[in-house]
C-alpha positions in Angstrom: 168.9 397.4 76.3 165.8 395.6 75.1 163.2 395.6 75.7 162.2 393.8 79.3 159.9 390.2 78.9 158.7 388.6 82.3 159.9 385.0 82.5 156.0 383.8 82.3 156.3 384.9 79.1 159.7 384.6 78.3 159.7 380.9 78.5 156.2 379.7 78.2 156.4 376.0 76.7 156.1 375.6 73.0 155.9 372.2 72.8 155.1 369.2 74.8 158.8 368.8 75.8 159.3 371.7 77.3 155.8 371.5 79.3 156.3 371.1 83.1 154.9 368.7 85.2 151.9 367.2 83.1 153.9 364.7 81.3 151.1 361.8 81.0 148.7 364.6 79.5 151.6 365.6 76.8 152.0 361.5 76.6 148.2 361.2 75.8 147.9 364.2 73.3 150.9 363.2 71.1 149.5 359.5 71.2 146.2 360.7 69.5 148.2 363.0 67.1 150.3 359.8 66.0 146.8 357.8 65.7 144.7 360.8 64.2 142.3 359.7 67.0 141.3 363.7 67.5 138.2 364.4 69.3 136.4 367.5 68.0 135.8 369.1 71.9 138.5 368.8 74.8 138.3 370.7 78.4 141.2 371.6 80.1 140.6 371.9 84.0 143.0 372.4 86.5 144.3 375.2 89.2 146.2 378.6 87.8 149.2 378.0 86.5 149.5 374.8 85.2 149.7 374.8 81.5 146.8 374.5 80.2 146.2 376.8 78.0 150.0 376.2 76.8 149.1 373.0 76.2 146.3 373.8 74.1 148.3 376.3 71.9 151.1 373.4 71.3 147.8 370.6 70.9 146.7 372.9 68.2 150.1 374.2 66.5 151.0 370.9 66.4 147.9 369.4 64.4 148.3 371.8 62.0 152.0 371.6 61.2 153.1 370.1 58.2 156.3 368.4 59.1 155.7 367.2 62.7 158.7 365.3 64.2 158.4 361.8 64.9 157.9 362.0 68.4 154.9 364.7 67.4 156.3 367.9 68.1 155.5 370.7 65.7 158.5 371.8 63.5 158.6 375.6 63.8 159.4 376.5 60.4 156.4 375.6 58.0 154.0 378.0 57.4 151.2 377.3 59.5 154.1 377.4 62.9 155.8 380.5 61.7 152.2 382.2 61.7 151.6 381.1 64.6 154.4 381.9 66.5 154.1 385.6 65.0 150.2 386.0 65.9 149.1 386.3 62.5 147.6 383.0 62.0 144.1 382.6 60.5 143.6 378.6 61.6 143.6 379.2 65.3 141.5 381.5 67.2 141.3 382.3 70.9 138.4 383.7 72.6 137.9 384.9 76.3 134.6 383.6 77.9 135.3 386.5 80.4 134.2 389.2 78.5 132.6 387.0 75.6 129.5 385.8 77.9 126.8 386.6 76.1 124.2 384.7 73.1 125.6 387.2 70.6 129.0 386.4 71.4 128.1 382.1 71.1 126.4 383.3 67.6 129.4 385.5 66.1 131.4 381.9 67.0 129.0 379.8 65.6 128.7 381.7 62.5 133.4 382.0 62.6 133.0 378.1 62.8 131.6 377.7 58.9 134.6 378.8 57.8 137.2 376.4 56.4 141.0 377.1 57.8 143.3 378.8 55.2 146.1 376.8 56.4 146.5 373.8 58.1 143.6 371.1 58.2 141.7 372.2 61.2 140.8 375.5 63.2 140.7 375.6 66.3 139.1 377.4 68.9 140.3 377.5 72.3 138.0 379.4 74.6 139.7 379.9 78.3 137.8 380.5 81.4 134.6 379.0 79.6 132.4 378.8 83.1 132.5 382.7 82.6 129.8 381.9 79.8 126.0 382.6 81.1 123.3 379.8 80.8 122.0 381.4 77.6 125.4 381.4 76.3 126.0 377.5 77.4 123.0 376.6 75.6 123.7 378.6 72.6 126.8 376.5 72.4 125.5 372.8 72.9 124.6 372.5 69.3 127.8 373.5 67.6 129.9 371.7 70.1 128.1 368.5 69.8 128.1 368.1 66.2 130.6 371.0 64.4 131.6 370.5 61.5 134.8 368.4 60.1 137.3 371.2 60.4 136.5 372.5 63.5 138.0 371.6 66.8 137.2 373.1 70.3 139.5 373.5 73.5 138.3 374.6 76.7 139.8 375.6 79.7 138.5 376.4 82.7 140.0 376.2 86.5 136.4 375.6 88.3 135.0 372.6 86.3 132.2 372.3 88.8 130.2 375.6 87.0 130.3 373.9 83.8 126.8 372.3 83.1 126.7 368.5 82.8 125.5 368.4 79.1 128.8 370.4 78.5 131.3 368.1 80.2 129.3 365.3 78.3 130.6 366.2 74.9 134.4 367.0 75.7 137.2 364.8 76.3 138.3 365.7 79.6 142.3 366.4 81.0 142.4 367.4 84.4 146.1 369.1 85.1 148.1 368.4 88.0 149.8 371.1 90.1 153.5 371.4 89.6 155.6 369.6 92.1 158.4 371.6 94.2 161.0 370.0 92.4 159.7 370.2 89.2 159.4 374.1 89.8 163.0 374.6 91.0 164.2 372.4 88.8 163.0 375.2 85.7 164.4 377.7 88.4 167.7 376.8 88.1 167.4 376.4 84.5 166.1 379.7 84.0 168.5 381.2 86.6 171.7 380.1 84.2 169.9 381.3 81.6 169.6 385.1 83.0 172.9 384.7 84.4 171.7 385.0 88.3 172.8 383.3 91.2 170.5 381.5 93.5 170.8 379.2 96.5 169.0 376.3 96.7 166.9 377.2 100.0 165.4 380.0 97.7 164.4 378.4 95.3 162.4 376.4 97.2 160.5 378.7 99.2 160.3 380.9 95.5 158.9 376.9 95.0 156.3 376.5 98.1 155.5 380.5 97.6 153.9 379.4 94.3 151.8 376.4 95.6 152.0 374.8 92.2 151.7 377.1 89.7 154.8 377.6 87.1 153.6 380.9 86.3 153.4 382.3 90.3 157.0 380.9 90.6 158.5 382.7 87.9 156.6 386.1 88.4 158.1 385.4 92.2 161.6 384.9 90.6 161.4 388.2 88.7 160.3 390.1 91.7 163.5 388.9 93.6 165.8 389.7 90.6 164.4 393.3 90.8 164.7 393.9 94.4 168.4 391.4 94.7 169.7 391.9 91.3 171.9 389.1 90.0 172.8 387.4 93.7 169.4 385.7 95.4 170.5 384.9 98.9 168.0 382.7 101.2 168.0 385.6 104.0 166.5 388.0 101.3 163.9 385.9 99.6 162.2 385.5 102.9 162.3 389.5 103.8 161.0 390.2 100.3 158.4 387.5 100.6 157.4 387.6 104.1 157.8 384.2 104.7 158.6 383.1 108.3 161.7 381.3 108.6 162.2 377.6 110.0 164.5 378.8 112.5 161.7 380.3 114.6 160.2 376.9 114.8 163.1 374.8 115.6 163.8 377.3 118.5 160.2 377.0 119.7 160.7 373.5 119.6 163.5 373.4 121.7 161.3 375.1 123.9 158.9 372.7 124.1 161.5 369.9 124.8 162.8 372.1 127.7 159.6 373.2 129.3 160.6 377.0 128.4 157.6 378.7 127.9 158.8 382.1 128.9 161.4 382.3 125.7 158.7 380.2 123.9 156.4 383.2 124.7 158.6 385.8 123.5 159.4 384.2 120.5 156.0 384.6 119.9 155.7 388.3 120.3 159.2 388.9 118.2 156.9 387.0 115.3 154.0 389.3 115.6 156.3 392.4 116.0 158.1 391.7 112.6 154.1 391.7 111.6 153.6 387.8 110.9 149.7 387.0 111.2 149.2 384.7 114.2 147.1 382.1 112.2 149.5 382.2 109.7 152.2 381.1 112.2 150.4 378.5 114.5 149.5 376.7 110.9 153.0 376.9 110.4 153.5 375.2 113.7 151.0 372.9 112.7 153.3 372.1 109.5 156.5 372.0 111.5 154.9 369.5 113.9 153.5 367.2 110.7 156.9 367.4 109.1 158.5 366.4 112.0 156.4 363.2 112.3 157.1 362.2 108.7 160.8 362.6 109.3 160.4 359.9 112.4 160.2 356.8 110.1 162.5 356.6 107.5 160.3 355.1 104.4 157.6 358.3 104.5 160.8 360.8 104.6 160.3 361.0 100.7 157.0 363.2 101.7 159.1 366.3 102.6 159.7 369.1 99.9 161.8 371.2 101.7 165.3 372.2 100.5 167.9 369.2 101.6 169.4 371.3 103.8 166.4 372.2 105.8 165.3 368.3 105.8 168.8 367.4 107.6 167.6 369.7 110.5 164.4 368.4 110.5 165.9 364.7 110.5 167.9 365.7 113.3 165.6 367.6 115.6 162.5 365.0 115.0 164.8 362.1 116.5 165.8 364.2 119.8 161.6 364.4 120.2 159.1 361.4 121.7 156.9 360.5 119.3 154.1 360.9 121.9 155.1 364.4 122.2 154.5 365.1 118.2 151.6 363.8 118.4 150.3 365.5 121.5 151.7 368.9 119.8 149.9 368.6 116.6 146.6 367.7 118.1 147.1 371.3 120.5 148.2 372.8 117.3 144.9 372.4 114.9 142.4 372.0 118.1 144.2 375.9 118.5 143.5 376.4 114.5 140.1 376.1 114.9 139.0 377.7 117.7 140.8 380.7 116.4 138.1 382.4 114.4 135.4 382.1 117.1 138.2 383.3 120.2 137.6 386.7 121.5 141.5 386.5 122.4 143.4 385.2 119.7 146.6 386.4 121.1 146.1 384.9 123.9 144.6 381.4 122.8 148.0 381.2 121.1 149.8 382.1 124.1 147.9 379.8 126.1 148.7 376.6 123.7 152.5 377.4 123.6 152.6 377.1 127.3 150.5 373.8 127.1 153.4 372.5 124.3 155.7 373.4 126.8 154.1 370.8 129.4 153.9 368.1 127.4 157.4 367.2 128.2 158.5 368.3 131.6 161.5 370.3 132.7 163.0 367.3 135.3 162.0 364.3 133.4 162.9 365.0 130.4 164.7 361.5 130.0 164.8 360.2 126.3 167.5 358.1 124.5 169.1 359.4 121.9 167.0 357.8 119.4 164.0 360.0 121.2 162.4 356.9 122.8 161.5 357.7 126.7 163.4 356.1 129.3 161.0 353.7 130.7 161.2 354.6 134.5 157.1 354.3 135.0 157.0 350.5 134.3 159.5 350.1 136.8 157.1 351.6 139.7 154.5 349.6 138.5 155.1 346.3 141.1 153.8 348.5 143.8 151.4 346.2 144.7 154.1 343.7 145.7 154.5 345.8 149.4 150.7 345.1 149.0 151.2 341.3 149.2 154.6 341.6 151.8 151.5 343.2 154.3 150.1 340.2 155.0 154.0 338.2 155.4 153.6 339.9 159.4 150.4 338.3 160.2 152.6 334.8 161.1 154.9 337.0 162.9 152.3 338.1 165.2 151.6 334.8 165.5 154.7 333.9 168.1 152.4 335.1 171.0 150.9 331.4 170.2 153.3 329.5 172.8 151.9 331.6 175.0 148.3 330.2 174.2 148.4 327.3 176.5 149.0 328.7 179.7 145.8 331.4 179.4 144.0 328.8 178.0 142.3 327.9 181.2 141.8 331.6 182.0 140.0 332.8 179.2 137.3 329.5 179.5 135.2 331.9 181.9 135.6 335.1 179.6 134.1 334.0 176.2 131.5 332.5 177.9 129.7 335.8 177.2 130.5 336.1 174.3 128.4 333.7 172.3 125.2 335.5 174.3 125.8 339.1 172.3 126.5 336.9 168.7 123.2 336.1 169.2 121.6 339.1 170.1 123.3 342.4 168.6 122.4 344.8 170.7 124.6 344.2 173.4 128.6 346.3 172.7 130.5 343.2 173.0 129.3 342.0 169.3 131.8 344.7 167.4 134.7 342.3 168.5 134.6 340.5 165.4 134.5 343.3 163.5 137.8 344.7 162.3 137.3 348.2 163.3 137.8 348.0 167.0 141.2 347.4 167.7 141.8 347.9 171.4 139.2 344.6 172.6 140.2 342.0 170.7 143.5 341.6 171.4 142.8 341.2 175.1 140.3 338.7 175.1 140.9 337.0 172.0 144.4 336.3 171.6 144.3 332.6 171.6 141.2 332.5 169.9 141.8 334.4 166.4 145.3 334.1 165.6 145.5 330.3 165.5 142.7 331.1 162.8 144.2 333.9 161.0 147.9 332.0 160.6 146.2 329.8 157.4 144.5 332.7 155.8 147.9 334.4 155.6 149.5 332.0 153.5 149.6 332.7 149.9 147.9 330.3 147.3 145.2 329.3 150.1 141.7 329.1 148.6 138.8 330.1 150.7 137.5 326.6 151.2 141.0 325.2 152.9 140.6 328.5 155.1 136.9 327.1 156.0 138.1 323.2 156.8 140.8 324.8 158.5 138.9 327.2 160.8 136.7 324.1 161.6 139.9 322.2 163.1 140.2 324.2 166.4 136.7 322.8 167.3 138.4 319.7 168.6 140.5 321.3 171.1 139.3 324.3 172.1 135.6 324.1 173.5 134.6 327.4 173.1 136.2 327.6 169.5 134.5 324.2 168.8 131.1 325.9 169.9 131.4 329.1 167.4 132.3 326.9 164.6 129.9 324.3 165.0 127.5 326.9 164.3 126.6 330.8 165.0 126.6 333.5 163.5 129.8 334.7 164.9 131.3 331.3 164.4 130.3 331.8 160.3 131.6 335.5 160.5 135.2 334.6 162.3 135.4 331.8 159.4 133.8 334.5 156.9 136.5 336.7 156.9 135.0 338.8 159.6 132.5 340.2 156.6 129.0 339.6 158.5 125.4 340.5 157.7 125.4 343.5 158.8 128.2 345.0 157.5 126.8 343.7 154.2 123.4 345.4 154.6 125.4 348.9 155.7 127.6 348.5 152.5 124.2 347.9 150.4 122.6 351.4 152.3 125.7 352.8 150.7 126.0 351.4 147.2 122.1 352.6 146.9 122.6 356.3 148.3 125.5 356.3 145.9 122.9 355.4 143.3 122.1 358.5 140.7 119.2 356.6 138.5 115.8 357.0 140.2 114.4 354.2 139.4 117.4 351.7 140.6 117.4 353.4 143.7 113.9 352.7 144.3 114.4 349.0 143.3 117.4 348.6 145.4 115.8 350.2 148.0 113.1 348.2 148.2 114.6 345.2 149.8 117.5 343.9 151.5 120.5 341.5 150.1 120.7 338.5 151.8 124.2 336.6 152.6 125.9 333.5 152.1 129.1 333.5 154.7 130.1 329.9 153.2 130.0 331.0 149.1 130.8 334.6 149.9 128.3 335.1 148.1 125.4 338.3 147.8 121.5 337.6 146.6 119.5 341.1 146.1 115.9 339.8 145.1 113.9 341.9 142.0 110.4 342.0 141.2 110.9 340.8 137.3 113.3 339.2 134.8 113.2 342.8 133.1 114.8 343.9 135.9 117.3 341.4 136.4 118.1 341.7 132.7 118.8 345.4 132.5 120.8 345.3 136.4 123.0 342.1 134.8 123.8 344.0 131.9 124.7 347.6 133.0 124.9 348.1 136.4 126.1 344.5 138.3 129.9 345.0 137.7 129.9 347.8 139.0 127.9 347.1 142.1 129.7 344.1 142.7 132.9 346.2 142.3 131.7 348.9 145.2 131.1 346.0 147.5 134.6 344.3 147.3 136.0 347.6 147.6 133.5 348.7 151.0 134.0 345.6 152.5 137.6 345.0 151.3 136.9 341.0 150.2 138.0 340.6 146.6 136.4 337.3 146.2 133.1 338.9 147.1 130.4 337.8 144.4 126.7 339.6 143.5 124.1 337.4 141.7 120.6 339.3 141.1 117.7 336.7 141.3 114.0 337.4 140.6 111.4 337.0 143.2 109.4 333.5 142.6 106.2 334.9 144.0 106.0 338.0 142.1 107.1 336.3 138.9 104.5 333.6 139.6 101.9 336.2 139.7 102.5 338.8 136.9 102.2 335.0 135.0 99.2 333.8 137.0 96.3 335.1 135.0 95.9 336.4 131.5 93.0 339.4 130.8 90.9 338.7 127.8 89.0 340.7 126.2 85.7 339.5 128.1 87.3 340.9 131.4 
């Protein structure tokens, strides 16, 4: 037996064919080949595992071959290729910033880069990880990279392009490599799978593929490590034992929990993940995922952004139309708000704990009523007429009205009784005054049967405005005396007609509305007067010193008052206007201080 080659090294690329994933970078390369448009410094930047330093090994074996293909790939069999490929060529040197950082090290190059190539037309010199180089080192080097000489050509690589000085990025063409897609990377799986004769499912490949986060290299180093420990079979079951990887079906059973309101199981799921030694942040960014995933799988066009195995994205298909969309949403905002409060928790375990149970009562247990196609059965809307009862109150105010028939025969009686009754409207000390007032209940319907209810029978009608109510109330006052009296004018007359809302019941409303009052300085303006009252315009007048006032109580705080007094007094059509006092406006205007005062 041979001896053993890891994949990495195995099949590295060696040429810009066989280079994964940074096809417009190979496109651009070849194009200045064709052109012999060659810049004499290039960088290389991207993450581990890309290709770039593959890249620059084809870049410069192939501008130094001497029968290049058409499409500019290097031949492999002239003299400067063969060297190459054997490590004994003279025309391309490599050098490791890592442990080549010094001034000295920049000189001994400078002094290498004089020398004409023995073969070929150009050396070159790629220098990996060059933001290992010191400051001393990165100046050393401006010189010779800025103006070397004909023969001499410079690659760099580097994965953190940020600690490369400016004046250094200035005087390089720059290639920034992607990562490797998923599919790119199982793709060279399965290729290199046939080629080692080992058998693979596809759901390990692609978490051999999200294991590597991009990197070619990490994937096949990955790959060789499950051919150790499965031999020639690789089953899905054993690629995510070996790799500690948590498997989906823990989160498709959590989210079955959720959807049931189970948070007992969901709980005990969670400890059967920490027993098999998962670490809990790991999992709940998992959950995170899951729940993001999910979402994408919702709508049909954005499917395309999942790169999970197609097996995997079936279950995720069918499990993210059995869940509301509101509920996805919901989850994944518990999900990272748990994510990152997680470092600064005292109790981790049970922050986790305690977000589970909250995913589990996002959807209740006995309403859990959702279509098939996961939209929620709309039952809510259909409760929402409840204020139609509201309206059907008033429809027994006419009913009460049948007593009426009744109203001629007392008639004569009751002259005497509300005789005294005008005498209290006037002065409101006496008891009898609450009559009008809706609270007491017992009076009113023994003295004032005949009286009210031929008045209330138009207000009940629906679509009545307030001033057909008025002309209305006023009607009575040509055959009743006493009703003629109150509505030819009084104060109790005006209230009756008024809705029952009187003076007083406005200034007790006001007392409220200003206790209720947080700001100090409102409450000491609406403390300092009273409202007055206008029973024909419903209409409330609170009087302020200045327009500055008015100006700042129109603007943040009159809707609101206005919408505490409807709702004391129970009159909807109740309006607050805020006026400024004439006299103290007059006066803060009435003389200007000039200097000579």
């Amino acid at each position: 037996m041979g001896q053993f080659i890891v994949s990495a090294r195995k099949y590295r690329p060696n040429s810009f064919e066989s280079l994964i994933g940074q096809e417009n970078i190979a496109r651009t390369l070849k194009n200045s080949i064709l052109r012999n448009q060659l810049a004499h410094a290039y960088l290389f930047c991207g993450p581990r595992g890309v290709g770039k330093t593959s890249a620059a090994r084809i870049f410069a074996k192939t501008i130094n071959c001497s029968n290049p293909s058409a499409d500019m790939e290097p031949c492999g069999e002239c003299e400067s290729c063969r060297s190459f490929a054997e490590g004994r060529s003279y025309s391309i040197h490599e050098l490791d910033a890592a442990s080549n950082n010094s001034v000295d090290d920049i000189r001994a190059l400078t002094d290498k880069v004089r020398i004409p190539p023995q073969v070929g037309k150009y050396s070159v010199y790629i220098i990996d990880e060059v933001h290992m180089l010191s400051q001393a080192a990165f100046n050393a080097f401006l010189k010779t990279l800025e103006e070397p000489p004909a023969h001499a050509i410079f690659i760099l690589a580097t994965t953190e392009k940020h600690k490369i000085l400016p004046t250094i990025l200035s005087r390089c063409q720059t290639y920034d490599f992607n990562r490797i897609g998923i599919e790119d990377i199982v793709k060279n799986l399965r290729h290199i799978a046939q080629c080692e004769d080992v058998t693979i499912s596809e759901d390990a490949m692609h978490i051999i593929a999200q294991k590597a986060d991009g990197a070619m290299r990490d994937a096949l180093t990955l790959f060789d490590q499950m051919v150790a420990f499965c031999g020639k079979e690789i089953t899905y079951e054993q690629v995510i034992k070996n790799l500690n990887v948590l498997d989906y079906a823990y989160y498709f059973k959590l989210t079955d929990c959720f959807l049931q309101g189970d948070y007992a199981t969901a709980l005990l799921t969670f400890d059967e993940i920490l027993s098999r030694g998962f670490n809990a942040l790991h999992f709940i960014s998992g959950l995170s995922t899951h729940f993001r995933d999910l979402i994408v799988c919702r709508n049909g066009a954005s499917q395309s952004l999942l790169e999970i195995a197609p097996t995997v994205a079936q279950n995720y298909r069918d499990t993210a139309q059995r869940c509301p969309t509101d509920f996805l949403f919901e989850a994944l905002n518990c999900t990272t708000a748990c994510e990152a409060q997680y470092k600064q928790s005292g109790n981790q375990r049970l922050l986790i704990e305690f977000t589970l149970m909250k995913l589990c009562r996002i959807v209740p247990v006995a309403s859990a009523a959702f279509s098939a196609t996961g939209t929620p059965v709309q039952a809510a809307p259909v409760q929402a007429p409840v204020p139609a009862p509201v309206q059907a109150a008033p429809v027994p105010a006419p009913v009460q009205a049948a007593p009426a028939p009744a109203a001629p025969a007392p008639t004569p009686a009751p002259a005497p009784k509300p005789e005294p009754k005008p005498e209290p409207a006037a002065a409101p000390a006496p008891q009898p005054e609450p009559a009008p007032a809706p609270a007491p209940e017992p009076e009113p319907p023994k003295e004032e049967p005949s009286i009210l209810e031929p008045v209330k029978r138009p207000a009940a009608a629906p679509g009545m405005s307030i001033k057909d109510m008025m002309q209305q109330a006023k009607q009575p006052a040509k055959g009743a005396g006493i009703r003629g009296v109150m509505a030819a004018g009084g104060d109790a007359a005006s209230s009756e007609i008024s809705g029952l809302v009187s003076s007083e019941a406005i200034i007790e409303a006001w007392k409220k509305l200003t206790d209720a009052e947080s700001a100090p300085n409102l409450k000491a303006t609406l403390s300092s007067g009273v409202p007055s009252f206008d029973p024909d315009k419903m209409e409330v007048h609170f009087e302020v010193k200045n327009s500055a006032q008015k100006e700042w109580i129109d603007r943040n705080r009159r809707i609101k008052m206005e919408e505490t007094l409807r709702h004391t007094l129970g009159r909807d059509y109740l309006r607050l206007f805020i006026d400024v006092a004439e006299t103290m406006e007059d006066n803060s205007v009435a003389r200007l201080y000039m200097p000579s005062d």
